[in-house]
N, C-alpha and C positions, 0 to 999 in steps of 0.2 A: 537461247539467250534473249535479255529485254532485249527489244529495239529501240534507241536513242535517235533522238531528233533534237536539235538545235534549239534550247530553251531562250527564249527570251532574258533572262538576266535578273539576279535578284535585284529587288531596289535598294537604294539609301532606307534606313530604318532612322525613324525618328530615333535621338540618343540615348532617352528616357525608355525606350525601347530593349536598347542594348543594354543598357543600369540593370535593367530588372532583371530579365532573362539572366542573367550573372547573381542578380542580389543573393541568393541563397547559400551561394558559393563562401561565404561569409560565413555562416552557422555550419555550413560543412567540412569546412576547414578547420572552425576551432575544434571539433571532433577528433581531426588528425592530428591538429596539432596537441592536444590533451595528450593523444596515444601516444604520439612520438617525443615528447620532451618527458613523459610524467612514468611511462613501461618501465621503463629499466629501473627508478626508483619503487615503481610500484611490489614489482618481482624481486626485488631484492629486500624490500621492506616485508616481504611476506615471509622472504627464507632461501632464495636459490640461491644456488651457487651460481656464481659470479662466471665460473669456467663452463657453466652450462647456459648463462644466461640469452647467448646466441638461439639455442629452442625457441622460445617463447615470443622471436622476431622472426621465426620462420612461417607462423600460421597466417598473420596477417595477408604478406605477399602471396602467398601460396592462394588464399581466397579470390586475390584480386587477378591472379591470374585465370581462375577459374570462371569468374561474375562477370568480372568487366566484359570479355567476350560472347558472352550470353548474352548480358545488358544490351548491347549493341545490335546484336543479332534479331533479337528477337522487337526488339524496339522501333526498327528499320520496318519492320512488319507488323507494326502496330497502328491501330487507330481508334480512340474514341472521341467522341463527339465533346464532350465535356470537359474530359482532358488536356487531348490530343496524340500526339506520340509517345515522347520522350519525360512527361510530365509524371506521367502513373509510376513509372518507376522510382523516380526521385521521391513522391510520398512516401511509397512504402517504406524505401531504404530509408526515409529520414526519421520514420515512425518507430521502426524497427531499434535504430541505431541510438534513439533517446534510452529506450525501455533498456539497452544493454547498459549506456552510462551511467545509470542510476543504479543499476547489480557491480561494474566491474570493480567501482575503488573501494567496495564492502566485500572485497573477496578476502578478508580477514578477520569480518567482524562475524561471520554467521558460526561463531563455534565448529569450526571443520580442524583436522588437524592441518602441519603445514602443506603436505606432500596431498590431501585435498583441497589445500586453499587454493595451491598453486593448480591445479587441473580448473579447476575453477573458474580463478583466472584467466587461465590459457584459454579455456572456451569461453569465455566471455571477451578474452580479445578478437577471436576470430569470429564470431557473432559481431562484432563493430565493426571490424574492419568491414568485412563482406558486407555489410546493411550500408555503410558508408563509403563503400567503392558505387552500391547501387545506387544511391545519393548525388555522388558525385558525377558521375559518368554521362548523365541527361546533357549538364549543363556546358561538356564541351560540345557534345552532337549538336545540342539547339544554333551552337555557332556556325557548326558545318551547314546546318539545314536552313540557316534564316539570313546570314551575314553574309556581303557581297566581298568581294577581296579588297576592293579597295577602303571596305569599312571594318576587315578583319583582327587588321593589330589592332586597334583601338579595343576592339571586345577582348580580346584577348590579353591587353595591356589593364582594362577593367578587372579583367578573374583574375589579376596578378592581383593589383590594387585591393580587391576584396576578402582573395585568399590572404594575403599578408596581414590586411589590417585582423582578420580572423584569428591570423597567428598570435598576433600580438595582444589582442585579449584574454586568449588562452593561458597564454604562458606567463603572463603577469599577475593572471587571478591569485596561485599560492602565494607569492611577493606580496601582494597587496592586502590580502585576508590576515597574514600573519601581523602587518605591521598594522592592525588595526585589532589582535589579539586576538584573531582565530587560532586554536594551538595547533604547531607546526611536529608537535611530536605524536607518538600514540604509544601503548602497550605493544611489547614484541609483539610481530605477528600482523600488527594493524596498521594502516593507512592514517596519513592524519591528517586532522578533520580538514586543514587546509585546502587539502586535495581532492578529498572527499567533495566539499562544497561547490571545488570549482568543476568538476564534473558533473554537478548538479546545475550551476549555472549555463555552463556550456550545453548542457542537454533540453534548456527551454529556449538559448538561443538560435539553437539546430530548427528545433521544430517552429517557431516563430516565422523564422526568416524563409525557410522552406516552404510553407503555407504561404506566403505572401509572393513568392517567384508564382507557386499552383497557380494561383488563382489570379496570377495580371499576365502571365506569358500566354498567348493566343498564337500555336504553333499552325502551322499551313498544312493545311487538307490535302488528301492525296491529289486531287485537280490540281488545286496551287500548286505544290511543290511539282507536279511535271510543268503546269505552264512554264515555272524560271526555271528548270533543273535540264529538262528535255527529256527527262524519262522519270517512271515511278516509281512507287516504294509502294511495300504492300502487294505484290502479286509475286506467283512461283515465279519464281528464278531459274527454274529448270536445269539443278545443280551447279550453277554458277558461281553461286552465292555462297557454299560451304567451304571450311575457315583453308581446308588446304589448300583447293583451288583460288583460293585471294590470296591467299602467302605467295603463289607460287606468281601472279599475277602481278605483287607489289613493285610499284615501283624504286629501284637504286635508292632516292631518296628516303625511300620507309628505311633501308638496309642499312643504312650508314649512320643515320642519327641514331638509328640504334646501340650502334657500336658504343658511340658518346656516351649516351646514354648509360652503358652498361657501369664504366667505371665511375660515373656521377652519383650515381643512385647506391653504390657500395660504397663510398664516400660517406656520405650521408646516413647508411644505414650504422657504420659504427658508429660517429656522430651520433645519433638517437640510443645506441644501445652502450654507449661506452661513453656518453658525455658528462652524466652527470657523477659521476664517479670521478673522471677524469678532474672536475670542479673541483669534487672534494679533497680529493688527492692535491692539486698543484697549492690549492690557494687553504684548505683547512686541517690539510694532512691528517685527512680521517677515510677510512673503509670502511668503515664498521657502520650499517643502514642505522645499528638503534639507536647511534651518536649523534648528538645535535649539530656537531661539525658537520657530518655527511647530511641532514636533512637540512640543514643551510645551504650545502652546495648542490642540492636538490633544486633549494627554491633561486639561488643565483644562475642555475641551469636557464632553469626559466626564463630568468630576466635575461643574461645575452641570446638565447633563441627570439625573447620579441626583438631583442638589438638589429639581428640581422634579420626578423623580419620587416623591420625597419627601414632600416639599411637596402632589402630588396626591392620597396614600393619606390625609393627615392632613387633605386639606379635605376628599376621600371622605365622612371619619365624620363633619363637619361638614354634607353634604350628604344624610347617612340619616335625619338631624334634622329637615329639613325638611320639612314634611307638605306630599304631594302636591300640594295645592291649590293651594302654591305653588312647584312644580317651575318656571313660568317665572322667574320673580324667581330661585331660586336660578341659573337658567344663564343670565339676564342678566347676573349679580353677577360670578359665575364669569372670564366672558368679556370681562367692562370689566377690573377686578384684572389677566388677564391681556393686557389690550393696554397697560397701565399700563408691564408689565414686557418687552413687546418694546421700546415706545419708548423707556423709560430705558437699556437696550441701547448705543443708538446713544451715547448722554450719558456712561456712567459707562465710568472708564478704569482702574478697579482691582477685584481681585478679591473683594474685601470686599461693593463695591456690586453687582457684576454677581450677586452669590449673592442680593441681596433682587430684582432682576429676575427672574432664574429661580425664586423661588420664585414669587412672580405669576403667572409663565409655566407653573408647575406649578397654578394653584387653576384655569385654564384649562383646563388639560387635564383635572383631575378632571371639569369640568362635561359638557367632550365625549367624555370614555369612558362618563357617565352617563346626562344627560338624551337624548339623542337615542336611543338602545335602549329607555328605558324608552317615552316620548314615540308611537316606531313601534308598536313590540309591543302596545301597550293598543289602537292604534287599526286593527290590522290582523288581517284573517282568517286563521283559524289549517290552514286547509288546505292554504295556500299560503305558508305562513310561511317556511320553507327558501329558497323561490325569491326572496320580498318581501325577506326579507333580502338575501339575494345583490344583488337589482338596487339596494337601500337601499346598497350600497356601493359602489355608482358616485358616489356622494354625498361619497364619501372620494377613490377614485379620479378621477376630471376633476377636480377642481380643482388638485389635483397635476401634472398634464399640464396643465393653463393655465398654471399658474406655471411650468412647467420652460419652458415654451414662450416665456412670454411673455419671462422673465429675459432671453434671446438679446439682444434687445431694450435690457430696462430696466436689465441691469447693467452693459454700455457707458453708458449713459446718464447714470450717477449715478457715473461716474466710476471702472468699477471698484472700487467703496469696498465692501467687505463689512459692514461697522457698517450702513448705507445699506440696505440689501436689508431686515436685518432692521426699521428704523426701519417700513419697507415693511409687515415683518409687521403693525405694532404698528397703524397705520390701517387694517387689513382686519380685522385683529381687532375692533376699537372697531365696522366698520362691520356684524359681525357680532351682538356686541352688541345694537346695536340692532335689527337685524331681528329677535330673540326677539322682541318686544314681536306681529309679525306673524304666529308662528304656531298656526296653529288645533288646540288640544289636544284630542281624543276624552277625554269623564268616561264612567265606570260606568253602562251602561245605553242607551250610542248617544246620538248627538249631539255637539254642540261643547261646550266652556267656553271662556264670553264673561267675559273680564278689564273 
């Protein structure tokens, strides 16, 4: 095993420092957010069935459980000169993940039949996700590898800040193209232009914003990083380092916010696969993708998703407030408020109401882009950090793939009803909730804090 020695301490980093290092998180984000608000309409404007639609949310997760842990892995064990570590992979994946945006919302137009549009599809989602798990994944390492604890939330409270506002560009581009008479409909079969374009927008904000983190973040050379770390990165491991021997390694803290995690992320996944339908149904009483009712509640999908990304960046700063000691209490709060707002969901049939659900559903998600990074990172070793992350997002990943999986199942069951799926979210959320109360937080110094 390395041998660790007592690193001197990372420093204060100028703040413009920390801006950057994050800025990209911005373009990578509307990436996600594109897939995750715009999929379900995307795939069912092509042609699937609605009781299958759960497929075509399993590829994604499925990727990222495979990448992210690589990404880390191998990143940890990286170095160039020009780059640095964690920087080469974010190009690629951001290069990679443009070139997919610009094929995936034409997955209708290239003359294939439906049952090839949709294969299509499917592999053009999982080609984005994966390029944009690879994208994304740098820019939580670089926090582990450069940020000192006492300057942690704060960067951390930033990739909220950046992912959100990202959100929210995303998912208002259809809204806002339309009412400026971009057409919102298309030919069976096809994507309309609306979406089209904002996938196009979204894919040179990706690369933009990406290139500009490259080429300003100046990540620490293997010398630095041992001087503040006490030990290095980039030499064998002498099996140390391989993914079962760190599972086995992890600390209670990895364990338990995982659990959290599990039912947040099913939450959320119907939400993304059952929301925009769920729109259309409560407020325009349409199912039917070629109806301008349902691509209206397509494009209102969108605008409550920026709501509660909205909603997320403004409980964010309500969430920097809160002193450490009681980071549980804040992600319990977080995450009850937010199953408030799935289950009223299923209740409210106009769009006035459905906006104070999604903010709910937004104070939720601020607590899960927050507490669960800060939570791992305090209580995990920093020589393995790259990889601990990576496999911390399987935590994200399977439960995604339970829900896509399970849905087969449970949305025949509850009658085809899209309202129904999400009410679904709203008690795995709640049962989320509570299991904050169960996990075991590492404090300052080694050990647990007993609540």
């Amino acid at each position: 095993m390395t041998e660790k020695v007592k690193g001197r301490g990372l420093p204060d980093l100028p703040l413009g420092t920390i801006w950057m290092m994050s800025f990209g998180f911005l373009g990578v984000q509307m990436a996600f957010s594109l897939q995750s608000s715009q999929m379900g309409r995307i795939f069912q404007t092509l042609g699937a069935d609605p009781t299958k639609l759960g497929f075509f949310f399993i590829l994604p997760p499925l990727a990222g459980m495979v990448v992210q842990p690589l990404v880390g892995y191998f990143s940890d064990r990286t170095w160039t000169k020009r780059f640095g570590r964690r920087m080469p992979y974010l190009l690629v994946g951001a290069l990679v993940s443009v070139i997919v945006m610009f094929l995936l919302p034409n997955s209708g137009s290239f003359g294939f039949s439906t049952v090839a549009g949709l294969w299509f599809g499917a592999i053009a989602i999982l080609f984005m996700d994966l390029s944009s798990n690879v994208a994304m994944q740098p820019f939580k390492m670089v926090v582990g590898d450069m940020v000192n604890e006492k300057q942690k939330s704060y960067a951390y409270s930033i990739q909220s800040f950046l992912s959100n506002t990202g959100s929210v560009l995303a998912t208002v581009f259809p809204f806002l193209l339309t009412a400026i008479g971009v057409a919102n409909t298309a030919p069976k079969g096809q994507v309309p232009p609306s979406v089209v374009i904002s996938f196009y927008v979204g894919a040179v904000v990706l690369v933009v914003f990406s290139l500009i983190a490259v080429f300003n973040v100046k990540e620490y050379d293997d010398a630095t990083y041992e001087l503040y770390h006490g030990y290095a990165l980039n030499i064998p491991d002498e099996g140390d380092g391989n993914f079962i021997t760190l599972l086995k390694k992890a600390p209670k803290t990895f364990w338990t916010v995982t659990v959290t995690q599990f039912f947040c992320w099913m939450a959320f996944q119907y939400l993304w696969t059952y929301g925009t339908g769920a729109v259309a149904d409560n407020v325009f009483h349409a199912t039917d993708p070629s109806t301008v009712g349902y691509q209206n509640g397509g494009n209102w999908f969108g605008i409550l998703s920026a709501v509660y990304a909205v909603a997320a960046v403004l409980w964010s700063l309500v969430l920097s407030k809160i002193p450490a000691t009681k980071n549980k209490r804040g992600y319990a709060l977080s995450l009850f408020l937010g199953s408030l707002g799935f289950i009223s969901v299923f209740y409210f049939h106009s769009l006035v109401l459905l906006t104070i659900s999604f903010i709910l559903i937004g104070i939720s998600w601020a607590g899960m882009m927050a507490y669960p990074f800060i939570m791992v990172t305090n209580a995990l070793p920093g020589d393995h950090m790259g990889t601990y992350l990576g496999l911390f997002n399987c935590s994200i990943c399977l439960p995604q793939i339970v829900a896509s999986v399970a849905s087969f199942a449970l949305f025949p069951l509850l009658g085809s009803h899209f309202p129904s799926m999400i009410l679904i979210s709203g008690i795995l959320m709640l049962v989320g909730a509570i299991s904050v109360h169960f996990i075991q937080e590492m404090i300052q110094g080694g050990g647990y804090k007993v609540d």
